[in-house]
N, C-alpha and C positions, 0 to 999 in steps of 0.2 A: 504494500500500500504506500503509495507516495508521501513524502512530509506530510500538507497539507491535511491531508484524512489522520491520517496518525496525530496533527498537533489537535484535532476537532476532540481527539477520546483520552486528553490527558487528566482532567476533570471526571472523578470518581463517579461510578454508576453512569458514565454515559453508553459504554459499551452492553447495561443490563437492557437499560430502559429503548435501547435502538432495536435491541435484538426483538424486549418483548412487542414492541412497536411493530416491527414485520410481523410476527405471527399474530396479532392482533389487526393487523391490514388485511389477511390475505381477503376475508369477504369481501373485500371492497371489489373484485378483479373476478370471484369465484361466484357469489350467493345471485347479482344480475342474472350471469350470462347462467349459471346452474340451472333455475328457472326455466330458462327460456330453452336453455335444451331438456328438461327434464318435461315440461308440458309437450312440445314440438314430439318428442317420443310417444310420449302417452297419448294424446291425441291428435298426429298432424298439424296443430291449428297454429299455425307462426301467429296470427292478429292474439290470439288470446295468450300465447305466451310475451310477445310488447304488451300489450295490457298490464298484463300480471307485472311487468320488468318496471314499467311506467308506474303501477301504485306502488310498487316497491321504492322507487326514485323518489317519488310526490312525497311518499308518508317521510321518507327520508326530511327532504326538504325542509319539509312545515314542523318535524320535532327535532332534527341534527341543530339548529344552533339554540335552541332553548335548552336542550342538553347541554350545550357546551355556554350558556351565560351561565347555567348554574353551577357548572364545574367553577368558571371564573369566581362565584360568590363562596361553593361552601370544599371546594377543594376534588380532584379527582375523585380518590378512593371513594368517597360517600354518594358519590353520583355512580359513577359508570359501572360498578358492580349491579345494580337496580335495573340500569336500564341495559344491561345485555343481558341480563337474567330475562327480562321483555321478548328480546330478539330470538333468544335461543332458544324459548320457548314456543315461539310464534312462527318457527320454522318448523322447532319440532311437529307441531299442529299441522302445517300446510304439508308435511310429508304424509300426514296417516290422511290427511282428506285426499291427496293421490291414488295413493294406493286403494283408498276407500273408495273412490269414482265418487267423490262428493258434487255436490251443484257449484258450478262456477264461485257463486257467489261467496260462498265458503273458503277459495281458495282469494279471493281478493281481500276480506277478512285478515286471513294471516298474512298476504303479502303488507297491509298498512302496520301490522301490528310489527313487522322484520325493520319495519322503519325505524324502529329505535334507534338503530345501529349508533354507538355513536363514532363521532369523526376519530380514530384514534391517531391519523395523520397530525390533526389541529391537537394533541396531545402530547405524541412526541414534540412539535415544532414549536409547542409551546416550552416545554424543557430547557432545548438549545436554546430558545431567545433567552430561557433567565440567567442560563450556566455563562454565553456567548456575547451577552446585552454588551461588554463594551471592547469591543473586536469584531469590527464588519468583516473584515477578511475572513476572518475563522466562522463568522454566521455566514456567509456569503459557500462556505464551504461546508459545514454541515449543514446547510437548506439544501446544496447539490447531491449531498450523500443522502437527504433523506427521499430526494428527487429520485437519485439510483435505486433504492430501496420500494417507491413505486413501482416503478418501472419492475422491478426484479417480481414483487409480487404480480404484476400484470403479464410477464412472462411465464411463471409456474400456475398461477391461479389458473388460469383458462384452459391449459394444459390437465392442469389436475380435474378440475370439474370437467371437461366435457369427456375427457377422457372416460375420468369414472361412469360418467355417465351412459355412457357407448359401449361401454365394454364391461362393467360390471352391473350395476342396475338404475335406474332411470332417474333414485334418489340418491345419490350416492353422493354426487356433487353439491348441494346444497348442505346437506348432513353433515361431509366435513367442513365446510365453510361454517356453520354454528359451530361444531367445536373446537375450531382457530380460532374465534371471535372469544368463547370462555376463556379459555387457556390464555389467551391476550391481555385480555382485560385482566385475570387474577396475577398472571406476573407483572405488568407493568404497577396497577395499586398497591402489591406488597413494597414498592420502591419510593421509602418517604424521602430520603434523601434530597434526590432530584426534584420531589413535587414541587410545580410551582405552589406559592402561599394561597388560600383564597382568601380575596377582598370583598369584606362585607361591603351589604349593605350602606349605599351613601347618594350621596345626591345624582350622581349618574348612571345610578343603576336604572332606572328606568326608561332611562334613553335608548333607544336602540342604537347598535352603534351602525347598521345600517343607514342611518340619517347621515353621516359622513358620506359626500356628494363622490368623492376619491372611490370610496368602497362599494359605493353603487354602480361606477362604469364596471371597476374591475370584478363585479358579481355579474355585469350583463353581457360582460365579452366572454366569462366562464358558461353562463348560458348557452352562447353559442358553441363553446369549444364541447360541454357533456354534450350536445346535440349530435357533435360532428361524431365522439367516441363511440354514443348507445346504437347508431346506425351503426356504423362500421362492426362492431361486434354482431348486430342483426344482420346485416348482410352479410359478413362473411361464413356464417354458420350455414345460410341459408344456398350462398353461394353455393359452399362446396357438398351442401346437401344433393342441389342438383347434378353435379357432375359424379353423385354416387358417392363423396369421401367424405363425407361428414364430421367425422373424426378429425379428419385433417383439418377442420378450423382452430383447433387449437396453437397449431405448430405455425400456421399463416399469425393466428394474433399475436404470436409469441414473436416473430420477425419484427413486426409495429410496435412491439415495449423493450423489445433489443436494440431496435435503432436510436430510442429514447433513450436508456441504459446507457448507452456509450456515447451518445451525445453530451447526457449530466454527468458523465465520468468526465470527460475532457474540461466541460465548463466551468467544474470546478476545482479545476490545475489553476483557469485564469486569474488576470486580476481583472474585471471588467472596466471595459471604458466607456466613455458618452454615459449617459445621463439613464436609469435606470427607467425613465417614459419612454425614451426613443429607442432602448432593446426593447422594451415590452413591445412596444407600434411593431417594431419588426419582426420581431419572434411570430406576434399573430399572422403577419402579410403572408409571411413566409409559410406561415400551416396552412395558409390559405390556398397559397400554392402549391402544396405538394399532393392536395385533394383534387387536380385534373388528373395525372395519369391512370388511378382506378377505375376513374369514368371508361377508360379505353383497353383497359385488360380484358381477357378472352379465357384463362387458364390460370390453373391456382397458382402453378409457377412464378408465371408475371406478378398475379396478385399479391404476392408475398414480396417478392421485389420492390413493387411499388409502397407497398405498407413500410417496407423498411425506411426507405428515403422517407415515407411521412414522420415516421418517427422522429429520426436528427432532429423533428424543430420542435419537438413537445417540451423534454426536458427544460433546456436551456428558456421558454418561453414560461414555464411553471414556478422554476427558481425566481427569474426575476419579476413575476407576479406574486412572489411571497416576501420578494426584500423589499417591493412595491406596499403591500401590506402594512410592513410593520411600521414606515412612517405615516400611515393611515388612517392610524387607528389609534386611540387610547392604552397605554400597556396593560394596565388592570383590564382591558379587556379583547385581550390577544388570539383566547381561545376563539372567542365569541366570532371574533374578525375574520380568522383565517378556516373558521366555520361556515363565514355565510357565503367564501368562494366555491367551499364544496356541496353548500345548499343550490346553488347555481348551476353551477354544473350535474348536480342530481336532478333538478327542474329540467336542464339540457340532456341527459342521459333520458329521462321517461318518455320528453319533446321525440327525441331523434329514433327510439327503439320505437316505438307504438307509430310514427309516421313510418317508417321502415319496412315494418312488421304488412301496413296495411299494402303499400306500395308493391311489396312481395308478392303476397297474395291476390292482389289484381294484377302487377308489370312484369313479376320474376325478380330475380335478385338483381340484374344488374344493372337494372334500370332503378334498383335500392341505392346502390352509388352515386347517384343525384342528391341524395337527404344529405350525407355528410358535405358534399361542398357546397351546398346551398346554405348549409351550418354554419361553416367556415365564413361565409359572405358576412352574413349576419354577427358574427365574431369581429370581423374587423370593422366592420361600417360601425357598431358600438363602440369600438378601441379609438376609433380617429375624431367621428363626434365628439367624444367625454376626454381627448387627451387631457384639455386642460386645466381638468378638474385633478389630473393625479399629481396632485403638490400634499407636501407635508403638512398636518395639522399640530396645534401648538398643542404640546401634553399639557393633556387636565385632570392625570388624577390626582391629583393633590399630592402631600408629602409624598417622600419614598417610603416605602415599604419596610419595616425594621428588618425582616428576611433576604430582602437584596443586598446584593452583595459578598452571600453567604460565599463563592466559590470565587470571588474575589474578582481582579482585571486580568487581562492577558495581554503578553507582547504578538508583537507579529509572528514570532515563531510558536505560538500558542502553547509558551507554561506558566502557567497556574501560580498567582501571588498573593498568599495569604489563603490558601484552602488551609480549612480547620482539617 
């Protein structure tokens, strides 16, 4: 591992709380797309398995960041244990109403109730900001590593669910994606060390911090970007359904989070330059760009080719919508912030899967590859509108925190001065 990543984990428990952060991600990549191959098995019907993906996304949406103010107010471990106890529960239910040929409606039930989920990405990266807070370089570089670590889950996860689902039984993929979610959530809470502090109750708590005009583009360009994702997962399933290899969409999706993978690996060697609005503008242009060659593939070959090069621009465009974030936003309320980009993009995931889904089922799949760059459109026409609202706002939370500071400053070579 190059300096860089090595000076990110010299501060104690960064290595637990990273690790248990991946195994607590993987649903993010596995419980959608599990779904949508696990119905598509059981009943043919792509529109009802986007359905099902979409109120999975929505219920997401409308409870991921009220979970995550409340994390902000009364602390991790007392929230997220609760609310994936919900999730894992709520899957568990939607597996026996499978197996059980329940009525529709019954399986939309437990897909809002899987909404619990909470964001455990805006968990970890809430960590690093407090371990990191005064060393952009080294935050600049654990943002990239936890970017790689998406990516990594979005590589295995898809692989893992559709796989299981193809080849061993049709719930096989959801079922482990709730028990990465438990397992997640109990090791990262047992880790007090790292936990950020929570901030009571005070005059700003009832503000949303969605009101911050900055955090509203950068939630409506994520809109478009979960739109362009939830298609592309929908179609490529669907894709290589038709051409008989079904299975093989994992290995294509796994190409699109490989390409991201090794783009957030290199990004975060750099030191960036220009101005952290005018990478974001570009990072978007650029995924915008990379959603025509799909349009014109013919063979999973291509398709996986293509998906690659889309990839290169995700990472690098994520990271700097998260260092974009954190002057955004309020610090007491960080979780809440870098939650309401992944309420956005679940809005955009449900958007892009259920349009997809329906396009499928009346055009075919590959005329499905029209939703994601249409997505993309809508991604950047938001980003160049709202640029010049992405300016930093003056922090308001009042005094500092008596807990800041616990893990001390860092130099540039990231050691640690003044860890207890």
């Amino acid at each position: 591992m190059s300096s860089p990543y090595r000076a990110i984990f010299t501060a104690p428990g960064t290595k637990a709380f990273s690790a248990a952060g991946l195994i607590g991600r993987m649903p993010l990549s596995m419980l959608g797309i599990g779904i949508v191959t696990m119905i598509s098995q059981v009943t043919g019907r792509y529109g009802l398995a986007g359905a099902l993906a979409a109120a999975l996304a929505l219920s997401g949406a409308a409870i991921g960041p009220q979970i995550s103010r409340l994390v902000d107010r009364y602390g991790q471990r007392r929230v997220l244990r609760p609310a994936s106890a919900v999730t894992v529960l709520s899957v568990a239910a939607l597996l026996i109403a499978v197996r059980a040929g329940s009525p529709d409606w019954v399986y939309f039930v437990c897909a809002v109730g899987a909404g619990c989920t909470p964001s455990m990405g805006a968990m970890v990266r809430a960590r690093w900001s407090r371990i990191h807070r005064g060393s952009p370089e080294l935050l600049h570089t654990a943002y990239s590593f936890e970017s790689v670590v998406d990516e990594i889950v979005f590589i295995l996860g898809p692989i893992l669910s559709i796989g299981l689902c193809t080849a061993w039984f049709a719930e096989a993929g959801p079922l482990l994606a709730a028990v990465f979610l438990g397992a997640g959530v109990l090791l990262l809470t047992a880790q007090h060390a790292t936990e950020p502090p929570p901030h009571p109750r005070d005059r700003l708590s009832d503000r949303s911090v969605l009101r911050e005009p900055g955090l509203l583009v950068v939630t409506g360009v994520f809109v478009g970007t979960g739109a362009l994702f939830g298609a592309v997962d929908v179609a490529t399933v669907a894709f290589a359904d038709e051409r008989g290899h079904k299975a093989l969409a994992s290995l294509v999706l796994a190409t699109y989070a490989l390409g991201s993978c090794l783009a957030g690996l290199v990004f975060g060697l750099m030191t960036p330059r220009g101005t952290p609005t005018g990478r974001f503008l570009l990072g978007i242009a650029l995924m915008t760009v990379s959603m025509i060659p799909p349009l014109l593939v013919g063979n999973l070959p291509f398709l996986a080719v293509a998906l690659f090069f889309s990839g290169l621009t995700i990472a690098p465009t994520m990271v700097t919508a998260m260092g974009l974030i954190e002057g955004l936003v309020p610090r007491t309320k960080l979780t809440e912030g870098i939650t309401w980009t992944s309420t956005g993009m679940a809005v955009g995931v449900a958007a892009g899967a259920s349009v997809a889904g329906r396009v499928i089922d009346s055009h075919g799949a590959s005329a499905a590859f029209a939703v994601p760059a249409a997505s993309a459109v809508l991604a950047v026409v938001v980003a160049f509108v709202g640029y010049r609202r992405l300016k930093p706002v003056p922090e308001r939370e009042g005094p500092r925190d008596e807990h800041d500071g616990q893990y001390g400053t860092h130099d540039k070579q990231g050691r640690a001065e003044g860890v207890a």
